[in-house]
KOLRO-818524 format. One record per residue (C-alpha): residue in one letter; x, z, y. Coordinates in steps of 0.001 Angstrom, whole numbers, plus 500000, padded with zeros to 6 digits. Layout:
KOLRO-818524
AXZY...
***
This chain:
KOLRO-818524
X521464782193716592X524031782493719310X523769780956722392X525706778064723820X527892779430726836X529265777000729072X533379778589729722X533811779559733637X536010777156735727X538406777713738501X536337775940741370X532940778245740376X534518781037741560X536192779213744496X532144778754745376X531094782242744876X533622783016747323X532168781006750026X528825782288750030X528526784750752270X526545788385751339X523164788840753496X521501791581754706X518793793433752379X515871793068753581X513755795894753538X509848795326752117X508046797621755031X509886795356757601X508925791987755274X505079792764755397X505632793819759644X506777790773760659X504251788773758466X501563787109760263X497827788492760194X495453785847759167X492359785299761687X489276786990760133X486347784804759469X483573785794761474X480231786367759736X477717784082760740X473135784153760600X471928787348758373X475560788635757510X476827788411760950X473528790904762127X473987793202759321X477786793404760982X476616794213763962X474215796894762822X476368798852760634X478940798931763669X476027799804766025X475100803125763294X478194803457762448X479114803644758469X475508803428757972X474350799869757117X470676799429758475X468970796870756219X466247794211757697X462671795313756612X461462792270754457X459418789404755861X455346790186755447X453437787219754469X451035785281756591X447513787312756986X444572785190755366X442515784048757935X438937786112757538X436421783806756376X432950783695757925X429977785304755997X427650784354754502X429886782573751719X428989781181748105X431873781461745582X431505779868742261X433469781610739749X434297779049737349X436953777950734242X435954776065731500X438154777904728845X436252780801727938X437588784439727413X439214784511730435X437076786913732304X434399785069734855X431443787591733504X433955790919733909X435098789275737509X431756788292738590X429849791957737646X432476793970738768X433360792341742130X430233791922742959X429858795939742339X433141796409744550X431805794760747211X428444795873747779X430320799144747381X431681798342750480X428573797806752622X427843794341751806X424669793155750650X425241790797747189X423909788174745031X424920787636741794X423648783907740333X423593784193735956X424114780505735578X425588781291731781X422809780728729482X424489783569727273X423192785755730174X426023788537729959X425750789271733605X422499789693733264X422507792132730974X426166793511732335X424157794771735188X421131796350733486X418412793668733358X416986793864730119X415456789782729491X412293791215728674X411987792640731936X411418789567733928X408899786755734146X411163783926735725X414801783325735560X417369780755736721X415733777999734187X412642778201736403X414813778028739432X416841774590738670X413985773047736409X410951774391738032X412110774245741774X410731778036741669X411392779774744483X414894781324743977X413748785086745989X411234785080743109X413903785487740378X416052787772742362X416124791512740623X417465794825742073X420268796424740317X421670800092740343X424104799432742271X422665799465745712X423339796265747941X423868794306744324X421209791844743812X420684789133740326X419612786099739661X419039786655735777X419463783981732990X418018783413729545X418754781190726507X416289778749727735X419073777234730553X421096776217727479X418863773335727806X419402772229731148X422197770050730371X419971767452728452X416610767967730402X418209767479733999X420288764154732827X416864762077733853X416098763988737043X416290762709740842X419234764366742725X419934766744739189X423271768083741225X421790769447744569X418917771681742869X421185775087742672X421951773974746350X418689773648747943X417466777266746386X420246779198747153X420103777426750970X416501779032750888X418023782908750428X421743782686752180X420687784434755261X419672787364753190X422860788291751701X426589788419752885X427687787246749538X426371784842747046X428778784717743466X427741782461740842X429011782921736913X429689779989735791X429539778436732035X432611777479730422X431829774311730359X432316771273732998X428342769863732503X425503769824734618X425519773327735323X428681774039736892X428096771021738849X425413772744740142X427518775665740725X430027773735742420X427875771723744895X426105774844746209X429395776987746394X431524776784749435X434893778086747288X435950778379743950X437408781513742372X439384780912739396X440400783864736547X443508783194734938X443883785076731869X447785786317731237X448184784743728339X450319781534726590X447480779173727382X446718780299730753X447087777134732854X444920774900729990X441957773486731297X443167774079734829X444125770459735636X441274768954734090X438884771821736689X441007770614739920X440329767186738786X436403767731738357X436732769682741881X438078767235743258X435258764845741935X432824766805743832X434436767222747047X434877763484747317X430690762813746191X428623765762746805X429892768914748380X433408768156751305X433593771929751692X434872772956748307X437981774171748106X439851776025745089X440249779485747760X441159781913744968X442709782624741091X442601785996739865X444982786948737545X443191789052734271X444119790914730977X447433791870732367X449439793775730083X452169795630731574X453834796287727985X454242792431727173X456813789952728914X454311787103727837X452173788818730890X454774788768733398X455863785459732818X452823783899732737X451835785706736590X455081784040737685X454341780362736568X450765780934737959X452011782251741542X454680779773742005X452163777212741027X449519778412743449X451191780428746024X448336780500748505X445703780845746200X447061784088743703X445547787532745203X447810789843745173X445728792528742962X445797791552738882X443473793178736545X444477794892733764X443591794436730195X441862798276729857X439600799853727423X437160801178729674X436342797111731158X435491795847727638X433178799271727143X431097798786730026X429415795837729498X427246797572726196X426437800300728761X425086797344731251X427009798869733852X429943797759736146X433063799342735766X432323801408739502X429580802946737772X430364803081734120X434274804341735547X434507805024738508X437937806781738533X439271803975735842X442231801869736702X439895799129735945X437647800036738770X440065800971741434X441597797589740842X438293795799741442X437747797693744662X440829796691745821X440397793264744798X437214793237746854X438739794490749497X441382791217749371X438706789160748961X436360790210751914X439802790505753843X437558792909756330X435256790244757258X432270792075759359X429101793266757019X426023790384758515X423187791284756353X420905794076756986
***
């Protein structure tokens, strides 16, 4: 389709002829004489990474990240409950094993088989037939408590064995004068002897744990990696907060381990994030794996230091002992 041309007239070219021709202008002259913008100075963390890379030159010298606060070192002797009412989650691997880690390390240990299933009993090598008394005597009987106590193989390690019979306690202690201070008053009678004191807990919030959780002075909570990790845990701060309020002001939730980490899952690493942004201040920084050689030792009745003692399962325990003592000075000769 052609185009619609409008015809030249006289007075356009009279205009043409009026405007007069400039000078070309030549572009390296254009971008001279153009003004240079004011630079922006950096300012807080940019502006002293400026000044170190012009201080070293092209070399760009990057801040060495913030450490976190130290943990203050808590005074021995100290009583930690290990407790969580869901079950699977690890409290009889956690108590055995850190109890080995840290008598490994010079301190003297007691561990208190409040689980009527008795696994740490027998996770440590006490055969049930082997004894005459056992934690039922303790709580029902008011038996002395340095009665019960057996040796282990591990030296330093020390038990307070169960036996079926405690699975009782919850109905026979409902009638009975101050029922909650009875785990107290015995293990009050031995404290001086040891530099640690860890009870296993049920999982279950009844009598027992009660018990557990009036004598102990801190609460260490395992967290299994898994979807349901965080069930039950609202309902435990609630019943810890119960006691702290009525029976025992020095409880405090101090610790959550993290257990049955598997690397090879994202479910695992997830469920470690939502747990440490939840509880910054309680998450150690050491998380046991899920390993072959943990759920082995047990039918040995051996901790994993002994059974192990070159397994990633125990080096991790030793170094979660070390987190937890946090270097505190050995007391107990």
């Amino acid at each position: 389709m052609a185009l619609f041309r409008r015809p030249s007239r006289p007075e356009d070219k009279a205009d043409m002829q009026q405007i007069p021709e400039s000078e070309p202008v030549q572009p390296q002259a254009a971008i001279e004489s153009m003004p240079t913008p004011a630079r922006a100075e950096p300012q807080g963390e940019m502006a002293e990474a400026t000044r170190s890379e012009n201080r070293e030159g092209d070399a760009v010298v990057a801040a060495p990240p913030s450490e976190p606060a130290a943990k203050p070192v808590r005074q021995l002797p100290r009583v930690i409950a290990i407790a969580n009412q869901k079950g699977g989650v690890g409290k009889t691997t956690t108590t055995v094993n850190l109890g080995a880690a840290l008598a490994e390390l010079g301190y003297r240990v007691l561990v208190v088989d409040l689980d009527p299933q008795g696994n740490a009993t027998t996770g440590l090598g006490i055969e049930r037939r082997n004894f005459e008394y056992s934690m039922y005597d303790v709580i029902m009987k008011e038996h002395p408590l340095e009665d019960v106590v057996e040796a282990t193989s591990v030296r330093g390690l020390f038990v307070a064995p169960a036996t079926l019979d405690l699975s009782g306690v919850e109905i026979e202690l409902v009638s009975m004068f101050s029922r909650e201070q009875r785990l107290k008053r015995a293990i009050e009678s031995v404290i001086d002897d040891y530099d640690f004191v860890i009870i296993d807990c049920p999982p279950s919030l009844g009598l027992i744990t009660i018990n557990a959780l009036t004598a102990a002075r801190e609460v260490l909570v395992p967290i299994q990696c898994e979807y349901y990790a965080l069930e039950g845990l609202t309902q435990l701060r609630a019943t810890l907060k119960l006691v702290s309020s009525n029976l025992n002001p020095e409880l405090e939730l101090s610790t959550i381990v993290l257990t049955m980490y598997d690397s090879r899952t994202r479910l695992s690493a997830d469920v470690a994030a939502d747990v440490t942004e939840h509880f910054p201040d309680q998450v150690c920084a050491t998380i046991i794996p899920r390993t072959v050689r943990l759920s082995e030792a047990p039918s040995f009745g051996q901790p994993i230091t002994v059974f192990d003692s070159n397994s990633k399962g125990a080096k991790t325990y030793r170094k979660l002992a070390k987190e937890v003592s946090n270097g505190a000075p050995k007391r107990a000769g």
